[in-house]
C-alpha positions, 0 to 999 in steps of 0.5 A: 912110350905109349904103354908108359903113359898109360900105366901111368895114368892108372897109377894116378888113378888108383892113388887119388881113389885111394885118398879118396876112399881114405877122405870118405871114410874119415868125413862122416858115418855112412849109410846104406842107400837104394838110388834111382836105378835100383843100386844098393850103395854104402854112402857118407852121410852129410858129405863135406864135398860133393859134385853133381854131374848130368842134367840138374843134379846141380839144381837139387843140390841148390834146392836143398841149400847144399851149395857150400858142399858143392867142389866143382861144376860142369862147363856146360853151368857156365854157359847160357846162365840166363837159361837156369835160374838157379845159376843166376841165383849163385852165380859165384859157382861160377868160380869153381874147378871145372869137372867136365864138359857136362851137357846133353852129350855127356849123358850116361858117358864115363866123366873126366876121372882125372878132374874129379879125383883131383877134388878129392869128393865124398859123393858123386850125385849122377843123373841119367846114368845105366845102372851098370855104368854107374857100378863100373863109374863107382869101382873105377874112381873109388868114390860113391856113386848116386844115380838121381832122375827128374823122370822123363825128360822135358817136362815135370815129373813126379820121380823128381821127389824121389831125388829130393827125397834121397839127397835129402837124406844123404845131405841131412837136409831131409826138412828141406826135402819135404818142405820143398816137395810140399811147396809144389803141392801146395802150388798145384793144388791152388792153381787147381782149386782156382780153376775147379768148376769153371765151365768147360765150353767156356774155356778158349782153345790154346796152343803152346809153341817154340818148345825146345827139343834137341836144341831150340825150334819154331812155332811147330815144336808143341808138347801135349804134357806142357805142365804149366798149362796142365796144371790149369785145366787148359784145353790144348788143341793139340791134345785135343786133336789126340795127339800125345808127347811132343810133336811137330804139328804142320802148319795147315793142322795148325790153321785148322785148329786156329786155336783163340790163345798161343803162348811162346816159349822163350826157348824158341821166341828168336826162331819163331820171330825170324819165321814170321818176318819170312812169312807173315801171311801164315801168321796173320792167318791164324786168329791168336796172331791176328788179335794179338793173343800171343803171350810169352812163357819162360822156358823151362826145360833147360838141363830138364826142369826149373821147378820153380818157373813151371810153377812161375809160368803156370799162374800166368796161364791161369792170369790169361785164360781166368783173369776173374779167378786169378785177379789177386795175383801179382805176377811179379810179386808170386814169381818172386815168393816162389824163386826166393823159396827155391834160389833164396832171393827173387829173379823176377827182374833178372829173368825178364831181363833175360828172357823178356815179358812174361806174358808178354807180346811179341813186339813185331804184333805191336 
Protein backbone atom coordinates (compact mmCIF):
# COMPACT_ATOMS: atom_id res chain seq x y z
CA UNK A 1 0.00 0.00 0.00
CA UNK A 2 2.96 2.07 0.95
CA UNK A 3 4.86 1.40 -2.20
CA UNK A 4 1.20 2.43 -4.12
CA UNK A 5 0.95 5.49 -2.53
CA UNK A 6 4.30 6.62 -3.24
CA UNK A 7 4.39 5.77 -6.88
CA UNK A 8 1.41 7.49 -7.11
CA UNK A 9 2.68 10.53 -5.86
CA UNK A 10 5.29 10.50 -8.73
CA UNK A 11 3.19 10.02 -11.27
CA UNK A 12 1.41 13.32 -10.05
CA UNK A 13 4.24 14.61 -9.79
CA UNK A 14 5.91 14.25 -13.17
CA UNK A 15 2.05 14.86 -14.98
CA UNK A 16 1.46 18.30 -13.34
CA UNK A 17 5.44 19.16 -14.37
CA UNK A 18 4.80 18.13 -17.66
CA UNK A 19 1.82 20.50 -18.00
CA UNK A 20 3.90 22.86 -16.69
CA UNK A 21 6.60 22.55 -18.90
CA UNK A 22 4.13 22.60 -21.65
CA UNK A 23 2.49 26.04 -19.92
CA UNK A 24 5.97 27.81 -19.91
CA UNK A 25 6.93 26.92 -23.25
CA UNK A 26 3.33 28.33 -24.74
CA UNK A 27 3.65 31.85 -22.36
CA UNK A 28 6.49 33.59 -23.65
CA UNK A 29 9.86 33.42 -25.39
CA UNK A 30 12.53 32.59 -23.19
CA UNK A 31 15.90 33.81 -22.19
CA UNK A 32 18.86 32.80 -20.62
CA UNK A 33 19.77 33.94 -17.08
CA UNK A 34 22.73 33.75 -14.59
CA UNK A 35 21.14 34.09 -10.82
CA UNK A 36 22.33 34.68 -7.53
CA UNK A 37 24.27 31.75 -6.94
CA UNK A 38 25.81 31.48 -10.29
CA UNK A 39 23.27 29.11 -12.01
CA UNK A 40 22.74 29.50 -15.88
CA UNK A 41 19.16 28.93 -16.23
CA UNK A 42 16.55 29.07 -19.52
CA UNK A 43 13.72 31.15 -18.22
CA UNK A 44 10.17 32.57 -19.73
CA UNK A 45 10.63 35.95 -20.21
CA UNK A 46 7.72 38.33 -18.64
CA UNK A 47 6.13 35.15 -17.05
CA UNK A 48 2.06 35.21 -16.93
CA UNK A 49 2.24 33.40 -13.32
CA UNK A 50 5.03 33.46 -10.93
CA UNK A 51 5.53 32.43 -7.21
CA UNK A 52 8.05 33.85 -4.56
CA UNK A 53 9.25 31.61 -2.12
CA UNK A 54 12.03 32.27 0.87
CA UNK A 55 12.41 35.87 2.65
CA UNK A 56 11.05 39.01 0.56
CA UNK A 57 10.99 37.44 -2.56
CA UNK A 58 7.31 38.28 -2.35
CA UNK A 59 8.45 42.04 -1.35
CA UNK A 60 10.56 42.56 -4.82
CA UNK A 61 8.10 41.22 -6.70
CA UNK A 62 5.75 44.20 -4.92
CA UNK A 63 8.47 46.62 -5.54
CA UNK A 64 8.58 45.75 -9.23
CA UNK A 65 4.71 46.10 -9.42
CA UNK A 66 4.72 42.40 -10.56
CA UNK A 67 1.45 41.67 -8.24
CA UNK A 68 -1.09 40.64 -10.80
CA UNK A 69 1.57 37.83 -11.98
CA UNK A 70 1.74 36.77 -8.36
CA UNK A 71 -0.66 32.80 -8.13
CA UNK A 72 0.10 31.97 -4.63
CA UNK A 73 1.89 33.14 -1.30
CA UNK A 74 3.29 31.61 1.53
CA UNK A 75 1.38 31.04 5.11
CA UNK A 76 3.71 32.57 6.74
CA UNK A 77 2.66 36.31 4.42
CA UNK A 78 -0.34 36.00 6.08
CA UNK A 79 0.67 36.16 9.54
CA UNK A 80 2.02 39.16 11.42
CA UNK A 81 0.66 41.57 8.52
CA UNK A 82 1.51 44.64 10.48
CA UNK A 83 5.53 43.46 10.54
CA UNK A 84 5.51 43.89 6.37
CA UNK A 85 4.42 46.83 4.68
CA UNK A 86 4.08 45.67 1.82
CA UNK A 87 1.66 43.09 3.04
CA UNK A 88 -0.49 45.92 4.47
CA UNK A 89 -0.30 47.77 0.93
CA UNK A 90 -1.81 44.43 -0.88
CA UNK A 91 -3.33 42.67 1.61
CA UNK A 92 -5.96 41.33 -0.76
CA UNK A 93 -2.89 38.59 -1.69
CA UNK A 94 -4.10 37.54 1.14
CA UNK A 95 -6.71 35.35 -0.68
CA UNK A 96 -4.36 33.67 -2.76
CA UNK A 97 -3.94 29.53 -2.90
CA UNK A 98 -1.43 28.62 -0.11
CA UNK A 99 2.17 27.32 -1.57
CA UNK A 100 3.78 26.28 1.63
CA UNK A 101 4.25 27.19 5.23
CA UNK A 102 7.22 29.75 4.16
CA UNK A 103 9.29 31.44 7.23
CA UNK A 104 12.74 31.10 8.52
CA UNK A 105 12.59 27.50 8.95
CA UNK A 106 11.87 26.75 5.54
CA UNK A 107 14.83 28.33 4.11
CA UNK A 108 16.95 26.29 1.53
CA UNK A 109 14.27 23.23 2.20
CA UNK A 110 12.37 21.34 -0.73
CA UNK A 111 8.93 23.32 -0.77
CA UNK A 112 5.52 21.92 -0.84
CA UNK A 113 5.91 20.40 -4.93
CA UNK A 114 2.23 19.12 -4.83
CA UNK A 115 0.84 23.19 -4.11
CA UNK A 116 3.10 24.42 -6.27
CA UNK A 117 2.19 22.25 -9.43
CA UNK A 118 -1.19 22.25 -8.67
CA UNK A 119 -0.80 26.64 -9.90
CA UNK A 120 0.53 25.45 -12.78
CA UNK A 121 3.70 28.73 -12.32
CA UNK A 122 5.79 29.86 -15.33
CA UNK A 123 8.73 30.86 -12.54
CA UNK A 124 9.53 29.94 -9.07
CA UNK A 125 11.47 33.31 -7.68
CA UNK A 126 13.56 31.36 -4.42
CA UNK A 127 15.78 33.30 -1.99
CA UNK A 128 18.38 31.67 0.26
CA UNK A 129 18.68 28.57 -1.78
CA UNK A 130 22.20 26.27 -2.24
CA UNK A 131 23.12 26.38 -5.76
CA UNK A 132 22.73 22.41 -5.77
CA UNK A 133 19.41 22.21 -4.23
CA UNK A 134 18.08 24.89 -6.38
CA UNK A 135 19.11 22.46 -9.62
CA UNK A 136 17.71 19.67 -7.96
CA UNK A 137 14.32 21.85 -7.10
CA UNK A 138 14.39 22.95 -10.90
CA UNK A 139 14.72 18.92 -12.49
CA UNK A 140 12.44 17.66 -10.03
CA UNK A 141 9.27 20.12 -10.32
CA UNK A 142 10.07 20.70 -14.16
CA UNK A 143 9.64 24.43 -13.72
CA UNK A 144 12.52 27.43 -13.75
CA UNK A 145 14.08 28.04 -11.04
CA UNK A 146 15.64 31.89 -9.84
CA UNK A 147 17.55 31.93 -6.93
CA UNK A 148 17.73 35.92 -5.50
CA UNK A 149 19.57 37.19 -2.37
CA UNK A 150 19.17 40.60 -0.28
CA UNK A 151 22.66 39.80 0.80
CA UNK A 152 23.37 39.40 4.20
CA UNK A 153 20.52 38.88 6.50
CA UNK A 154 19.33 41.72 8.84
CA UNK A 155 20.45 44.64 7.60
CA UNK A 156 20.52 46.46 4.18
CA UNK A 157 22.84 45.28 1.53
CA UNK A 158 23.65 46.42 -1.82
CA UNK A 159 23.29 42.60 -3.36
CA UNK A 160 19.57 43.44 -3.20
CA UNK A 161 19.90 45.22 -6.63
CA UNK A 162 21.49 42.60 -8.16
CA UNK A 163 17.83 40.76 -7.42
CA UNK A 164 16.17 43.91 -8.64
CA UNK A 165 17.88 44.09 -11.38
CA UNK A 166 17.40 40.36 -12.67
CA UNK A 167 13.81 40.20 -12.02
CA UNK A 168 13.48 43.28 -13.49
CA UNK A 169 14.75 41.79 -16.59
CA UNK A 170 12.51 38.50 -16.55
CA UNK A 171 9.20 40.47 -15.48
CA UNK A 172 10.08 43.31 -18.36
CA UNK A 173 10.02 45.53 -15.74
CA UNK A 174 13.71 46.70 -16.23
CA UNK A 175 12.53 50.64 -15.74
CA UNK A 176 10.96 49.97 -12.50
CA UNK A 177 14.23 47.99 -11.53
CA UNK A 178 16.46 51.08 -11.99
CA UNK A 179 13.99 53.40 -11.10
CA UNK A 180 13.62 51.93 -7.76
CA UNK A 181 17.41 51.28 -7.31
CA UNK A 182 17.74 55.09 -8.24
CA UNK A 183 15.53 56.00 -5.33
CA UNK A 184 17.65 54.71 -2.88
CA UNK A 185 20.36 56.25 -3.92
CA UNK A 186 18.93 59.23 -4.56
CA UNK A 187 17.82 59.00 -0.55
CA UNK A 188 20.87 58.13 0.60
CA UNK A 189 22.58 60.42 -0.88
CA UNK A 190 20.68 63.29 0.74
CA UNK A 191 20.55 62.05 4.21
CA UNK A 192 24.59 62.20 3.61
CA UNK A 193 24.45 65.48 1.97
CA UNK A 194 22.76 66.75 4.93
CA UNK A 195 24.68 65.60 7.69
CA UNK A 196 28.20 66.43 5.25
CA UNK A 197 30.65 68.60 7.38
CA UNK A 198 28.88 68.62 10.73
CA UNK A 199 31.48 68.74 13.37
CA UNK A 200 32.15 65.23 14.77
CA UNK A 201 33.00 66.15 18.70
CA UNK A 202 29.37 67.62 18.16
CA UNK A 203 27.50 64.77 17.53
CA UNK A 204 25.90 62.92 20.70
CA UNK A 205 26.76 58.92 21.52
CA UNK A 206 23.56 56.92 20.51
CA UNK A 207 22.63 53.29 20.85
CA UNK A 208 20.23 51.26 19.02
CA UNK A 209 18.38 48.51 21.09
CA UNK A 210 15.61 45.74 20.99
CA UNK A 211 17.02 44.45 17.53
CA UNK A 212 15.26 41.22 16.53
CA UNK A 213 17.47 37.91 16.06
CA UNK A 214 16.10 34.58 15.96
CA UNK A 215 12.91 36.23 16.84
CA UNK A 216 12.44 39.54 18.97
CA UNK A 217 14.68 40.69 22.18
CA UNK A 218 15.23 43.25 24.72
CA UNK A 219 17.43 46.27 25.27
CA UNK A 220 20.75 44.27 24.91
CA UNK A 221 20.09 43.10 21.22
CA UNK A 222 22.22 46.02 19.00
CA UNK A 223 23.72 45.67 15.52
CA UNK A 224 26.67 47.91 14.67
CA UNK A 225 25.79 47.97 10.65
CA UNK A 226 22.09 49.24 11.77
CA UNK A 227 21.68 51.20 8.47
CA UNK A 228 19.17 53.83 9.45
CA UNK A 229 21.38 55.22 11.70
CA UNK A 230 24.64 54.63 9.37
CA UNK A 231 23.35 56.48 6.58
CA UNK A 232 23.46 59.47 8.83
CA UNK A 233 27.01 59.34 10.19
CA UNK A 234 25.70 58.65 13.90
CA UNK A 235 28.30 57.61 16.42
CA UNK A 236 27.40 54.34 17.96
CA UNK A 237 28.52 53.47 20.79
CA UNK A 238 28.81 49.93 20.22
CA UNK A 239 30.88 50.67 17.35
CA UNK A 240 32.83 52.71 18.86
CA UNK A 241 33.75 50.47 21.37
CA UNK A 242 34.95 47.89 18.21
CA UNK A 243 32.51 45.89 18.34
CA UNK A 244 31.31 44.38 14.66
CA UNK A 245 27.71 42.74 13.61
CA UNK A 246 25.32 42.33 16.03
CA UNK A 247 25.85 41.77 19.51
CA UNK A 248 24.42 41.26 22.77
CA UNK A 249 26.29 44.06 24.98
CA UNK A 250 25.91 43.34 29.01
CA UNK A 251 24.22 45.58 30.93
CA UNK A 252 27.34 47.16 32.90
CA UNK A 253 29.35 47.88 29.23
CA UNK A 254 26.15 49.32 28.50
CA UNK A 255 26.01 51.86 31.51
CA UNK A 256 29.78 52.35 30.89
CA UNK A 257 28.91 53.72 27.75
CA UNK A 258 25.62 55.71 28.99
CA UNK A 259 25.37 56.87 25.58
CA UNK A 260 23.14 60.44 25.39
CA UNK A 261 20.30 58.84 22.65
CA UNK A 262 18.70 55.34 22.49
CA UNK A 263 16.52 54.53 19.63
CA UNK A 264 14.16 51.09 20.12
CA UNK A 265 13.39 49.13 17.58
CA UNK A 266 9.55 48.31 17.38
CA UNK A 267 10.68 44.86 17.00
CA UNK A 268 11.72 44.38 20.69
CA UNK A 269 9.59 47.45 22.33
CA UNK A 270 7.23 44.89 24.37
CA UNK A 271 10.29 42.91 25.54
CA UNK A 272 11.90 45.71 26.56
CA UNK A 273 8.88 47.56 28.34
CA UNK A 274 8.36 44.18 30.25
CA UNK A 275 12.29 44.52 31.53
CA UNK A 276 11.99 48.01 32.65
CA UNK A 277 8.79 47.23 35.01
CA UNK A 278 11.03 44.39 36.23
CA UNK A 279 14.18 46.70 36.71
CA UNK A 280 13.79 50.13 36.54
CA UNK A 281 16.92 51.13 38.54
CA UNK A 282 19.02 49.75 35.30
CA UNK A 283 16.97 51.96 33.23
CA UNK A 284 16.96 55.24 35.40
CA UNK A 285 20.83 54.58 35.41
CA UNK A 286 21.16 55.26 32.10
CA UNK A 287 21.13 59.29 31.14
CA UNK A 288 19.06 58.69 27.61
CA UNK A 289 16.36 57.03 29.87
CA UNK A 290 16.64 59.23 32.70
CA UNK A 291 16.15 62.47 30.04
CA UNK A 292 13.55 60.76 28.44
CA UNK A 293 15.88 60.78 25.05
CA UNK A 294 14.59 57.33 24.30
CA UNK A 295 12.74 57.40 20.61
CA UNK A 296 11.15 54.56 18.47
CA UNK A 297 12.07 53.05 15.34
CA UNK A 298 10.18 50.91 13.17
CA UNK A 299 11.50 47.64 12.62
CA UNK A 300 12.84 46.55 9.49
CA UNK A 301 13.98 43.33 9.38
CA UNK A 302 11.24 41.16 9.01
CA UNK A 303 11.26 38.51 6.12
CA UNK A 304 14.80 40.59 5.91
CA UNK A 305 14.57 43.92 4.65
CA UNK A 306 11.80 46.80 4.10
CA UNK A 307 13.68 48.98 2.04
CA UNK A 308 11.34 51.54 2.23
CA UNK A 309 11.26 51.86 6.30
CA UNK A 310 15.23 51.89 6.64
CA UNK A 311 15.04 54.88 4.37
CA UNK A 312 11.73 55.65 6.61
CA UNK A 313 13.56 55.44 9.85
CA UNK A 314 16.98 56.91 8.59
CA UNK A 315 15.29 60.54 8.18
CA UNK A 316 14.10 60.35 11.52
CA UNK A 317 17.66 59.52 13.09
CA UNK A 318 18.88 62.56 11.30
CA UNK A 319 15.35 64.78 12.41
CA UNK A 320 16.60 63.68 16.31
CA UNK A 321 20.53 63.86 16.01
CA UNK A 322 20.43 67.22 13.29
CA UNK A 323 17.08 68.84 13.94
CA UNK A 324 18.49 72.35 12.23
CA UNK A 325 19.88 70.18 9.24
CA UNK A 326 16.50 68.21 8.73
CA UNK A 327 14.06 71.01 9.76
CA UNK A 328 12.21 70.93 6.66
CA UNK A 329 11.20 67.58 6.78
CA UNK A 330 7.76 66.15 7.61
CA UNK A 331 8.24 63.00 8.68
CA UNK A 332 4.50 62.08 7.94
CA UNK A 333 4.64 63.45 4.79
CA UNK A 334 8.35 62.00 3.39
CA UNK A 335 7.47 58.61 5.13
CA UNK A 336 4.28 58.60 2.90
CA UNK A 337 6.44 59.94 -0.63
CA UNK A 338 8.40 57.05 0.15
CA UNK A 339 5.72 54.08 0.81
CA UNK A 340 3.76 55.40 -1.98
CA UNK A 341 6.77 55.01 -4.58
CA UNK A 342 7.69 51.48 -3.13
CA UNK A 343 3.73 50.08 -2.09
CA UNK A 344 1.77 52.47 -4.42
CA UNK A 345 -0.25 54.36 -1.51
CA UNK A 346 0.86 55.83 1.77
CA UNK A 347 0.99 53.83 5.27
CA UNK A 348 2.17 56.02 7.53
CA UNK A 349 -0.97 56.04 9.52
CA UNK A 350 -1.33 52.34 9.20
CA UNK A 351 2.05 51.88 10.44
CA UNK A 352 1.89 54.13 13.40
CA UNK A 353 -1.08 52.41 14.19
CA UNK A 354 0.55 49.25 14.14
CA UNK A 355 3.70 50.07 15.34
CA UNK A 356 3.45 53.21 17.36
CA UNK A 357 5.05 56.64 17.26
CA UNK A 358 7.84 57.06 15.09
CA UNK A 359 10.23 58.62 17.40
CA UNK A 360 8.09 58.28 19.73
CA UNK A 361 8.76 57.81 23.60
CA UNK A 362 8.20 55.24 25.29
CA UNK A 363 4.68 55.86 27.67
CA UNK A 364 6.10 54.43 30.80
CA UNK A 365 8.89 57.58 30.50
CA UNK A 366 6.09 59.95 30.23
Amino acid sequence: MKLFKYLAAQVFLLLFALSATVQVCRAAEWIRITDLVGRSVSVPQNPVRIIGLGPGTLRLIIYLEGKNKVVGVEDIEKQFPATRPYWIAHSDLGRLPSIGPGGPASIGKEPDLEKILALKPDLIFISYMEREKAEALQKKIGIPVCVLTYGQFANFDERVYDSLRLCGRILNKTERAEAVIRFIEQERKELLKRVEGFPENQKPLVYVGGIGFRGTQGLESTETAYAPVEWVKAVQAAKKAGLKGHQFVDREKLLAWNPEIIFLDSGGIENIRQDFLKKPSFYQGLTAFKNKKVFLLYAFNWYVTNIETVIIDAFAVGKTLYPDRFRDIRLDKKADEIYTFFLGRPLFREMEKHQGKLLGVPEYLQ
